[in-house]
C-alpha positions in Angstrom: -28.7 -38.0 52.5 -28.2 -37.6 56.3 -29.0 -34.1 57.5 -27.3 -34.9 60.8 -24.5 -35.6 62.8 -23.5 -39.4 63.2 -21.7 -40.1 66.4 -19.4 -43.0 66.4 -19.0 -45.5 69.0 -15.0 -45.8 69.2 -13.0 -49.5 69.2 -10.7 -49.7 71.9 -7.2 -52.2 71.7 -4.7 -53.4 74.0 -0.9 -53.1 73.4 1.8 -53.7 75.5 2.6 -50.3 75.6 -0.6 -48.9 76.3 -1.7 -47.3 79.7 -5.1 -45.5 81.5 -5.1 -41.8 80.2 -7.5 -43.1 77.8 -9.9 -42.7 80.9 -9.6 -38.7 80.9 -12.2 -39.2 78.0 -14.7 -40.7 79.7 -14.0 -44.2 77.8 -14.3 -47.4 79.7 -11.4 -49.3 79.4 -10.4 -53.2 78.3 -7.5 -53.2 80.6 -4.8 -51.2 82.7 -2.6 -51.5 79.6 -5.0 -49.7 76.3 -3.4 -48.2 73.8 -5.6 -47.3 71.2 -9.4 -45.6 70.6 -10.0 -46.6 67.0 -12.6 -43.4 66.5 -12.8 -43.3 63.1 -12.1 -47.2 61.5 -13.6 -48.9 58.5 -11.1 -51.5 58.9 -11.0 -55.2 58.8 -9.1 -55.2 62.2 -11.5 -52.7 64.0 -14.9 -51.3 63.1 -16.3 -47.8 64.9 -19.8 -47.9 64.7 -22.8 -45.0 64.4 -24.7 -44.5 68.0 -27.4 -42.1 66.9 -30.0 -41.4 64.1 -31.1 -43.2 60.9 -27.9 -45.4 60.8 -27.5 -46.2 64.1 -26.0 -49.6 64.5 -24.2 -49.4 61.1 -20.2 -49.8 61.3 -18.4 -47.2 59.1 -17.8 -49.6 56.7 -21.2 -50.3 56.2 -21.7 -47.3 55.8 -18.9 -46.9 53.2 -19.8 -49.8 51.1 -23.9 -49.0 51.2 -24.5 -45.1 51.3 -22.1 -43.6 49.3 -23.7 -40.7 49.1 -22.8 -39.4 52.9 -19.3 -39.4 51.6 -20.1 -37.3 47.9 -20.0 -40.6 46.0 -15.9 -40.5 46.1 -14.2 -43.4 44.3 -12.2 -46.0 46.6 -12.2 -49.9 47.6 -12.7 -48.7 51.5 -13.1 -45.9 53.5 -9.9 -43.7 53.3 -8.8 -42.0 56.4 -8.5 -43.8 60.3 -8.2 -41.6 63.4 -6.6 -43.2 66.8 -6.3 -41.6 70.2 -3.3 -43.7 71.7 -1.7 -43.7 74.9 1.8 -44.3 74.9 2.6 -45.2 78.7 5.4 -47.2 77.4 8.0 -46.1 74.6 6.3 -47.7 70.8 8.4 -49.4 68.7 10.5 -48.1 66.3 8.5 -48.0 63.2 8.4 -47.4 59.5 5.8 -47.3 57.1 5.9 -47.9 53.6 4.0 -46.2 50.6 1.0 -47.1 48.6 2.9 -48.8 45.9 5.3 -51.2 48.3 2.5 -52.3 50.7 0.0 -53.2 48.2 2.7 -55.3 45.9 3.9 -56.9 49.6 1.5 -56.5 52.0 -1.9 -56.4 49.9 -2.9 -53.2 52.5 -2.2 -49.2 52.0 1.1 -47.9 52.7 0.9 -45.4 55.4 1.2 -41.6 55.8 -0.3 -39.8 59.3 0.2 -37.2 61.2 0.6 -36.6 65.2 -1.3 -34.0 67.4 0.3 -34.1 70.9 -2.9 -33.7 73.1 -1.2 -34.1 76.8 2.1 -35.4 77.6 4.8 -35.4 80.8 7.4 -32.9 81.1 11.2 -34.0 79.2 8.7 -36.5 76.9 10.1 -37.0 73.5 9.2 -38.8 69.9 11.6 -40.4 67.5 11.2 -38.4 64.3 14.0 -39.1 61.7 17.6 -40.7 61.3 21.0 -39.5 61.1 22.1 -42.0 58.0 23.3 -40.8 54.6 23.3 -43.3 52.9 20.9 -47.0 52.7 24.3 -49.0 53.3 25.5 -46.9 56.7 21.3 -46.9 57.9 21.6 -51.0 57.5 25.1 -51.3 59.4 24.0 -49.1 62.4 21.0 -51.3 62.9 22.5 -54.5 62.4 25.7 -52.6 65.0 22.9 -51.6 66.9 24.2 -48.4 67.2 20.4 -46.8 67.9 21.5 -43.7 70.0 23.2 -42.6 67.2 21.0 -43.5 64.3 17.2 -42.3 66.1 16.7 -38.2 66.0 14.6 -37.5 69.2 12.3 -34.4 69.4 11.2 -33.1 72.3 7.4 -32.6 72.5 4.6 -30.6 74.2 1.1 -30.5 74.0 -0.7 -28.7 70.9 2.6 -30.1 68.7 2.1 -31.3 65.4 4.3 -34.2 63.6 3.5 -34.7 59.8 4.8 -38.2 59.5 4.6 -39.3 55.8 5.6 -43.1 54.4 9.1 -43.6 55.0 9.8 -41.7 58.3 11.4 -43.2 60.8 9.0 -42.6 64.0 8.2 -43.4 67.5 5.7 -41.8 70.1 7.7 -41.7 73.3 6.5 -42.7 76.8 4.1 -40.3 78.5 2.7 -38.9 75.4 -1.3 -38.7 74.6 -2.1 -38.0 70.9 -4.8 -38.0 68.1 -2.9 -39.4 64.9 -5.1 -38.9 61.3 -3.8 -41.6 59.2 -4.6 -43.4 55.7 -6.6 -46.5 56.5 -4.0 -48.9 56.6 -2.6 -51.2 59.8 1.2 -52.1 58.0 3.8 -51.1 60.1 7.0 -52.8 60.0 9.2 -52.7 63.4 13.0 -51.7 63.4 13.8 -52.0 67.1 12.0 -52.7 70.3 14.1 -52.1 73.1 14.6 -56.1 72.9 11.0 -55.7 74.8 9.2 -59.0 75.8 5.4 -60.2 75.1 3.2 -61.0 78.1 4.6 -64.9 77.0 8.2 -63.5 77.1 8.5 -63.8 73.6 10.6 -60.9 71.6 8.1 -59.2 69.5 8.5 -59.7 65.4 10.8 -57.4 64.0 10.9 -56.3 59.9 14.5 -55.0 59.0 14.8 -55.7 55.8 11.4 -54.2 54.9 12.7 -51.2 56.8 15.7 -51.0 55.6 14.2 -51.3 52.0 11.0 -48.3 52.7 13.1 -45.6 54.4 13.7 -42.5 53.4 17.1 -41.7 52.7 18.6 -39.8 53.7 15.9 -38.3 56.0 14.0 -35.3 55.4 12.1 -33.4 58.2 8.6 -32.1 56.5 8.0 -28.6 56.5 4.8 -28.2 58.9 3.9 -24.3 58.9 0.4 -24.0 60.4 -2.0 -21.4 59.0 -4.4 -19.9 61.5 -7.8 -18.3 60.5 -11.0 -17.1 62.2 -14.6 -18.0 62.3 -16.9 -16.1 64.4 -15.3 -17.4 68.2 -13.3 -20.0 67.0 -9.8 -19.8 66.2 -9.0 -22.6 62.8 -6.1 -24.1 62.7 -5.0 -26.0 59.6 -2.4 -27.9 60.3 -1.2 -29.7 57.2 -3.1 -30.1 53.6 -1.4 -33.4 51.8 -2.2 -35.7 49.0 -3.8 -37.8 52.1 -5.5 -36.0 54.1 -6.2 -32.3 55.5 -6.1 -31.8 59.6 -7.4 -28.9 61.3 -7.6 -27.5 65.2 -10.6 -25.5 66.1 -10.4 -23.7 68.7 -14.0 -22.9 70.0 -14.7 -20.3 73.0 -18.8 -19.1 72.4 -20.4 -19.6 68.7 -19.3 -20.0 65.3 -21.7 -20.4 61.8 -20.4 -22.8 59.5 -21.1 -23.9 56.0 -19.7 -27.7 55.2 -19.6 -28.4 52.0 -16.6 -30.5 51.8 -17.0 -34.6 50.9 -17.2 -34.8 55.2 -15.4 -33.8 57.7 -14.1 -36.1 60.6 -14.8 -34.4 64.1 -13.1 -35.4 67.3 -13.6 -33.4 70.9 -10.3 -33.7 72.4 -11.4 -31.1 75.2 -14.5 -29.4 76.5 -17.9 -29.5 75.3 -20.5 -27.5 73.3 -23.4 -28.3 71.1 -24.0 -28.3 67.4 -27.3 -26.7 66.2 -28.9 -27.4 62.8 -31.9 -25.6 61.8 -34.4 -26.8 64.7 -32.1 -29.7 66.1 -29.4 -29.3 68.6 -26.7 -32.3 69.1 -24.9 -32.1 72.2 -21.0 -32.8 72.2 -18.2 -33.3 74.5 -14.8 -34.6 75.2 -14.1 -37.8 74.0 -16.9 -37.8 71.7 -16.6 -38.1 67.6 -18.8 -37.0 65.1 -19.1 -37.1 61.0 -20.3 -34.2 59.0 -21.9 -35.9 55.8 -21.4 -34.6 52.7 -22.8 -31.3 52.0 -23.9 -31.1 55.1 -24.1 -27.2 54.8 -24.9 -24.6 57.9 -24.7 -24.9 60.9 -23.7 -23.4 64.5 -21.2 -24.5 67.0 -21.8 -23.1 70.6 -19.6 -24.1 73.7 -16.0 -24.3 74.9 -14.0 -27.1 73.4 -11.0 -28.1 71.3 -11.2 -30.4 68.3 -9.0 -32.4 65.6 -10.6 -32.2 62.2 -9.8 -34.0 59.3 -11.3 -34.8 55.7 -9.9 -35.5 52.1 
Protein backbone atom coordinates (compact mmCIF):
# COMPACT_ATOMS: atom_id res chain seq x y z
CA UNK A 1 0.00 0.00 0.00
CA UNK A 2 1.34 3.41 -1.12
CA UNK A 3 1.58 5.86 1.71
CA UNK A 4 2.02 8.70 -0.83
CA UNK A 5 0.93 10.74 -3.41
CA UNK A 6 1.47 9.49 -7.05
CA UNK A 7 1.79 12.24 -9.58
CA UNK A 8 0.77 11.50 -13.05
CA UNK A 9 2.54 12.46 -16.11
CA UNK A 10 -0.60 13.77 -18.37
CA UNK A 11 -1.11 12.49 -22.35
CA UNK A 12 -1.59 15.33 -24.54
CA UNK A 13 -3.85 14.94 -28.14
CA UNK A 14 -4.31 16.97 -31.06
CA UNK A 15 -7.82 17.76 -32.56
CA UNK A 16 -8.75 20.02 -35.01
CA UNK A 17 -10.42 22.08 -32.65
CA UNK A 18 -7.88 22.40 -30.19
CA UNK A 19 -5.76 25.54 -29.45
CA UNK A 20 -2.69 26.89 -26.86
CA UNK A 21 -4.39 27.71 -23.52
CA UNK A 22 -3.23 24.34 -22.52
CA UNK A 23 0.15 26.37 -22.04
CA UNK A 24 -1.34 28.46 -18.95
CA UNK A 25 -0.51 25.05 -17.15
CA UNK A 26 2.84 24.85 -17.76
CA UNK A 27 2.37 21.83 -20.34
CA UNK A 28 4.53 21.61 -23.36
CA UNK A 29 2.58 21.36 -26.25
CA UNK A 30 2.35 18.78 -29.47
CA UNK A 31 1.13 21.59 -31.67
CA UNK A 32 -0.62 25.12 -32.02
CA UNK A 33 -3.85 23.05 -32.36
CA UNK A 34 -4.04 20.53 -28.70
CA UNK A 35 -7.04 19.82 -27.40
CA UNK A 36 -6.81 17.48 -24.83
CA UNK A 37 -4.52 16.73 -21.46
CA UNK A 38 -5.53 13.09 -20.76
CA UNK A 39 -4.63 13.53 -16.75
CA UNK A 40 -6.14 10.71 -15.47
CA UNK A 41 -6.38 7.73 -18.46
CA UNK A 42 -6.09 3.99 -18.23
CA UNK A 43 -7.17 3.72 -21.58
CA UNK A 44 -6.17 1.82 -24.59
CA UNK A 45 -6.06 5.12 -26.67
CA UNK A 46 -3.94 7.11 -24.03
CA UNK A 47 -2.05 6.02 -20.96
CA UNK A 48 -1.02 8.79 -17.97
CA UNK A 49 1.78 7.59 -16.29
CA UNK A 50 3.20 7.84 -12.34
CA UNK A 51 6.37 10.50 -12.14
CA UNK A 52 7.33 9.96 -8.57
CA UNK A 53 7.83 7.20 -5.77
CA UNK A 54 7.66 3.35 -5.73
CA UNK A 55 5.65 3.17 -9.04
CA UNK A 56 7.25 5.60 -10.97
CA UNK A 57 7.21 4.65 -14.59
CA UNK A 58 4.03 2.57 -14.20
CA UNK A 59 0.98 3.71 -16.53
CA UNK A 60 -2.35 3.87 -14.58
CA UNK A 61 -3.30 0.88 -16.09
CA UNK A 62 -0.66 -0.93 -14.86
CA UNK A 63 -1.28 0.06 -12.02
CA UNK A 64 -5.03 -0.93 -12.26
CA UNK A 65 -4.41 -4.34 -13.51
CA UNK A 66 -1.28 -5.18 -10.81
CA UNK A 67 -1.90 -3.30 -7.42
CA UNK A 68 -5.25 -3.41 -6.78
CA UNK A 69 -4.98 -2.58 -3.53
CA UNK A 70 -4.24 1.40 -4.15
CA UNK A 71 -7.77 1.41 -5.43
CA UNK A 72 -9.49 -0.81 -2.18
CA UNK A 73 -9.53 -3.98 -4.32
CA UNK A 74 -12.88 -2.55 -6.27
CA UNK A 75 -14.31 -4.91 -8.91
CA UNK A 76 -14.03 -3.80 -12.73
CA UNK A 77 -12.34 -4.89 -16.19
CA UNK A 78 -10.40 -1.34 -16.19
CA UNK A 79 -9.85 1.59 -14.41
CA UNK A 80 -13.23 3.49 -14.10
CA UNK A 81 -13.13 7.24 -14.25
CA UNK A 82 -10.86 9.60 -17.07
CA UNK A 83 -10.25 13.26 -16.47
CA UNK A 84 -9.43 15.66 -19.59
CA UNK A 85 -8.40 19.32 -19.57
CA UNK A 86 -9.47 20.45 -23.15
CA UNK A 87 -9.20 23.46 -24.95
CA UNK A 88 -11.90 24.29 -27.20
CA UNK A 89 -10.44 27.09 -29.56
CA UNK A 90 -12.78 25.95 -32.11
CA UNK A 91 -16.57 24.96 -31.61
CA UNK A 92 -16.59 20.60 -30.87
CA UNK A 93 -18.87 18.70 -32.65
CA UNK A 94 -22.10 18.08 -31.74
CA UNK A 95 -22.04 14.97 -29.76
CA UNK A 96 -23.93 12.30 -28.07
CA UNK A 97 -23.04 9.61 -25.97
CA UNK A 98 -24.77 6.50 -25.36
CA UNK A 99 -25.12 4.35 -22.07
CA UNK A 100 -23.45 1.34 -20.73
CA UNK A 101 -25.84 -1.11 -22.18
CA UNK A 102 -25.89 0.43 -26.04
CA UNK A 103 -22.06 0.92 -26.32
CA UNK A 104 -21.07 -2.34 -25.02
CA UNK A 105 -23.68 -4.44 -27.34
CA UNK A 106 -22.41 -1.86 -30.43
CA UNK A 107 -19.42 -0.45 -29.66
CA UNK A 108 -17.65 -3.12 -27.24
CA UNK A 109 -16.51 0.19 -24.99
CA UNK A 110 -18.50 2.07 -21.92
CA UNK A 111 -21.22 4.30 -22.73
CA UNK A 112 -20.55 7.69 -21.41
CA UNK A 113 -21.65 10.02 -18.64
CA UNK A 114 -19.28 13.26 -17.58
CA UNK A 115 -19.51 16.24 -16.23
CA UNK A 116 -18.05 19.92 -17.22
CA UNK A 117 -16.19 22.47 -14.92
CA UNK A 118 -15.68 25.67 -16.86
CA UNK A 119 -12.11 26.64 -15.71
CA UNK A 120 -11.56 29.96 -18.04
CA UNK A 121 -13.43 31.04 -20.94
CA UNK A 122 -14.08 34.45 -23.28
CA UNK A 123 -16.76 36.77 -22.61
CA UNK A 124 -20.51 35.79 -24.75
CA UNK A 125 -18.84 31.97 -24.85
CA UNK A 126 -21.53 29.29 -24.90
CA UNK A 127 -22.08 25.32 -24.79
CA UNK A 128 -24.77 23.26 -26.50
CA UNK A 129 -26.60 21.56 -23.62
CA UNK A 130 -29.98 19.93 -24.74
CA UNK A 131 -32.60 19.97 -27.74
CA UNK A 132 -35.86 21.38 -28.31
CA UNK A 133 -37.53 17.97 -29.91
CA UNK A 134 -40.51 16.23 -28.48
CA UNK A 135 -40.68 13.56 -29.91
CA UNK A 136 -37.69 10.81 -31.67
CA UNK A 137 -39.57 11.41 -35.17
CA UNK A 138 -39.48 15.47 -35.14
CA UNK A 139 -35.44 15.23 -33.45
CA UNK A 140 -34.68 12.88 -36.78
CA UNK A 141 -36.47 15.42 -39.33
CA UNK A 142 -34.78 18.63 -38.00
CA UNK A 143 -31.41 16.99 -38.44
CA UNK A 144 -31.94 15.37 -41.56
CA UNK A 145 -33.81 19.42 -42.50
CA UNK A 146 -30.90 20.58 -40.87
CA UNK A 147 -32.72 22.87 -39.04
CA UNK A 148 -29.78 22.99 -36.11
CA UNK A 149 -30.56 26.66 -34.81
CA UNK A 150 -33.68 25.49 -33.91
CA UNK A 151 -33.07 21.96 -32.53
CA UNK A 152 -29.48 22.86 -30.34
CA UNK A 153 -30.32 24.70 -26.72
CA UNK A 154 -27.18 26.95 -26.13
CA UNK A 155 -26.16 27.98 -22.58
CA UNK A 156 -24.21 30.69 -21.85
CA UNK A 157 -21.20 29.91 -19.66
CA UNK A 158 -18.57 31.46 -17.24
CA UNK A 159 -15.94 30.22 -15.37
CA UNK A 160 -16.48 28.08 -12.04
CA UNK A 161 -19.90 26.61 -14.08
CA UNK A 162 -20.68 23.22 -13.75
CA UNK A 163 -22.52 20.96 -16.64
CA UNK A 164 -23.61 17.41 -15.41
CA UNK A 165 -23.81 15.81 -18.84
CA UNK A 166 -25.14 12.21 -18.45
CA UNK A 167 -25.52 9.46 -21.58
CA UNK A 168 -27.95 10.79 -23.86
CA UNK A 169 -27.39 14.61 -23.73
CA UNK A 170 -27.04 16.38 -26.56
CA UNK A 171 -23.73 18.50 -25.91
CA UNK A 172 -21.07 20.69 -27.20
CA UNK A 173 -18.24 22.82 -25.59
CA UNK A 174 -18.27 26.13 -27.49
CA UNK A 175 -15.25 28.01 -28.80
CA UNK A 176 -13.20 29.90 -26.25
CA UNK A 177 -13.98 27.69 -23.45
CA UNK A 178 -11.15 25.87 -21.06
CA UNK A 179 -12.59 23.00 -18.92
CA UNK A 180 -11.76 19.88 -16.72
CA UNK A 181 -14.44 17.22 -17.75
CA UNK A 182 -14.62 13.88 -15.09
CA UNK A 183 -15.90 11.20 -17.29
CA UNK A 184 -16.48 7.28 -17.24
CA UNK A 185 -13.52 5.72 -19.02
CA UNK A 186 -14.91 5.37 -22.23
CA UNK A 187 -13.72 7.25 -25.83
CA UNK A 188 -17.51 6.49 -27.83
CA UNK A 189 -18.89 9.51 -28.98
CA UNK A 190 -20.97 9.58 -31.91
CA UNK A 191 -21.17 12.99 -34.00
CA UNK A 192 -24.53 14.67 -34.97
CA UNK A 193 -23.30 17.78 -36.85
CA UNK A 194 -19.99 19.41 -37.54
CA UNK A 195 -20.51 22.66 -39.01
CA UNK A 196 -19.84 20.63 -42.45
CA UNK A 197 -16.08 21.33 -40.93
CA UNK A 198 -13.14 19.95 -43.04
CA UNK A 199 -10.03 17.59 -41.93
CA UNK A 200 -6.45 18.82 -42.45
CA UNK A 201 -6.99 16.43 -45.96
CA UNK A 202 -10.31 18.35 -46.58
CA UNK A 203 -12.19 15.47 -45.84
CA UNK A 204 -15.77 15.95 -43.88
CA UNK A 205 -15.28 14.34 -40.61
CA UNK A 206 -17.52 10.93 -39.96
CA UNK A 207 -20.73 11.68 -38.75
CA UNK A 208 -23.15 8.92 -36.59
CA UNK A 209 -26.96 9.89 -37.04
CA UNK A 210 -28.59 7.13 -36.74
CA UNK A 211 -26.72 6.09 -33.56
CA UNK A 212 -27.71 9.50 -32.31
CA UNK A 213 -30.76 9.56 -33.31
CA UNK A 214 -31.30 6.06 -31.66
CA UNK A 215 -29.19 7.11 -27.89
CA UNK A 216 -30.89 10.57 -27.24
CA UNK A 217 -32.80 11.42 -24.67
CA UNK A 218 -36.17 12.38 -25.52
CA UNK A 219 -37.48 14.55 -25.04
CA UNK A 220 -34.58 16.35 -23.21
CA UNK A 221 -34.24 16.73 -19.69
CA UNK A 222 -31.78 19.43 -18.05
CA UNK A 223 -30.17 17.61 -14.81
CA UNK A 224 -30.72 19.20 -11.65
CA UNK A 225 -27.12 20.38 -10.49
CA UNK A 226 -27.49 22.06 -6.94
CA UNK A 227 -23.95 22.33 -5.45
CA UNK A 228 -23.51 21.79 -1.74
CA UNK A 229 -20.74 23.77 -0.09
CA UNK A 230 -18.99 22.80 3.18
CA UNK A 231 -15.87 23.76 5.19
CA UNK A 232 -12.60 22.28 6.16
CA UNK A 233 -10.29 24.22 8.22
CA UNK A 234 -9.27 27.15 5.17
CA UNK A 235 -10.74 25.40 2.44
CA UNK A 236 -14.10 25.98 1.14
CA UNK A 237 -15.55 22.08 -0.46
CA UNK A 238 -17.58 22.13 -3.06
CA UNK A 239 -19.37 19.06 -4.12
CA UNK A 240 -20.58 19.42 -7.21
CA UNK A 241 -22.56 16.33 -8.22
CA UNK A 242 -22.68 12.61 -6.49
CA UNK A 243 -23.97 10.08 -9.45
CA UNK A 244 -23.99 6.46 -9.97
CA UNK A 245 -20.59 7.37 -11.92
CA UNK A 246 -18.73 9.44 -10.23
CA UNK A 247 -18.60 12.15 -7.40
CA UNK A 248 -16.74 15.78 -8.29
CA UNK A 249 -15.73 18.19 -5.83
CA UNK A 250 -14.09 21.95 -5.89
CA UNK A 251 -11.78 22.79 -3.09
CA UNK A 252 -11.11 25.87 -2.56
CA UNK A 253 -7.82 26.20 -0.58
CA UNK A 254 -6.55 29.69 0.96
CA UNK A 255 -3.90 28.56 4.12
CA UNK A 256 -4.26 24.90 5.72
CA UNK A 257 -6.71 22.27 5.93
CA UNK A 258 -6.32 18.49 7.85
CA UNK A 259 -7.86 15.87 6.04
CA UNK A 260 -8.61 12.22 6.58
CA UNK A 261 -9.08 10.13 3.10
CA UNK A 262 -10.49 7.20 3.52
CA UNK A 263 -12.45 6.87 0.38
CA UNK A 264 -11.38 3.97 -2.50
CA UNK A 265 -9.01 7.22 -3.93
CA UNK A 266 -9.48 10.36 -4.75
CA UNK A 267 -8.44 11.95 -8.18
CA UNK A 268 -6.64 15.44 -7.60
CA UNK A 269 -6.17 18.05 -10.26
CA UNK A 270 -4.63 21.80 -9.50
CA UNK A 271 -6.42 23.83 -11.82
CA UNK A 272 -4.95 27.12 -10.10
CA UNK A 273 -2.21 28.06 -7.59
CA UNK A 274 -0.06 26.00 -5.69
CA UNK A 275 0.45 24.53 -2.14
CA UNK A 276 2.00 21.55 -0.64
CA UNK A 277 0.65 18.30 0.86
CA UNK A 278 2.20 17.13 4.14
CA UNK A 279 2.14 13.56 5.38
CA UNK A 280 3.55 12.69 8.68
CA UNK A 281 7.40 13.72 8.00
CA UNK A 282 7.04 14.08 4.11
CA UNK A 283 5.97 17.11 2.27
CA UNK A 284 4.91 16.80 -1.60
CA UNK A 285 4.91 20.03 -3.30
CA UNK A 286 1.95 20.87 -5.86
CA UNK A 287 0.95 23.35 -8.33
CA UNK A 288 -1.14 24.29 -11.28
CA UNK A 289 -1.33 21.95 -13.87
CA UNK A 290 -0.14 19.19 -11.71
CA UNK A 291 -2.32 15.86 -10.77
CA UNK A 292 -2.12 13.64 -8.08
CA UNK A 293 -3.91 10.21 -6.69
CA UNK A 294 -4.70 9.70 -3.13
CA UNK A 295 -4.52 5.76 -2.68
CA UNK A 296 -6.88 4.03 -0.86
CA UNK A 297 -7.08 4.77 2.73
CA UNK A 298 -4.68 6.97 2.42
CA UNK A 299 -5.82 8.68 5.72
CA UNK A 300 -4.39 12.21 7.30
CA UNK A 301 -2.96 14.57 5.99
CA UNK A 302 -2.49 18.52 5.56
CA UNK A 303 -2.94 20.77 2.64
CA UNK A 304 -1.09 24.12 2.94
CA UNK A 305 -1.09 26.92 0.08
CA UNK A 306 -3.34 28.88 -2.21
CA UNK A 307 -4.89 26.81 -4.97
CA UNK A 308 -8.08 25.59 -6.69
CA UNK A 309 -8.71 21.94 -7.40
CA UNK A 310 -11.26 19.38 -9.24
CA UNK A 311 -11.67 16.31 -7.23
CA UNK A 312 -13.23 13.31 -8.17
CA UNK A 313 -13.58 9.51 -6.99
CA UNK A 314 -16.29 6.67 -7.03
Amino acid sequence: MSTQPLFFEPVFKERIWGGEQLKSFGYELLSSQTGECWAFAAHSNGQSVVKNGEFKGSSLGELWEKQRELFGNIEGDRFPLLTKILDAAQDLSVQVHPDDEYGLKHEGDLGKTECWYIIDCEDGAEIIYGHTAKTREEFAAMIHEGKWDELLTKVPVKPGDFFFVPSGTVHAIGAGIVILETQQNSDTTYRVYDYDRRDNQGNLRELHVEQSIAVTTIPSIEPVSKPVVNTSGNMKITTFVESDYFTVHRWELEGSAKLDQNLSFQLVSVIEGAGSLIKGEEKYEFKKGDHFLLPFEFGEYELDGNAEMIVSHL
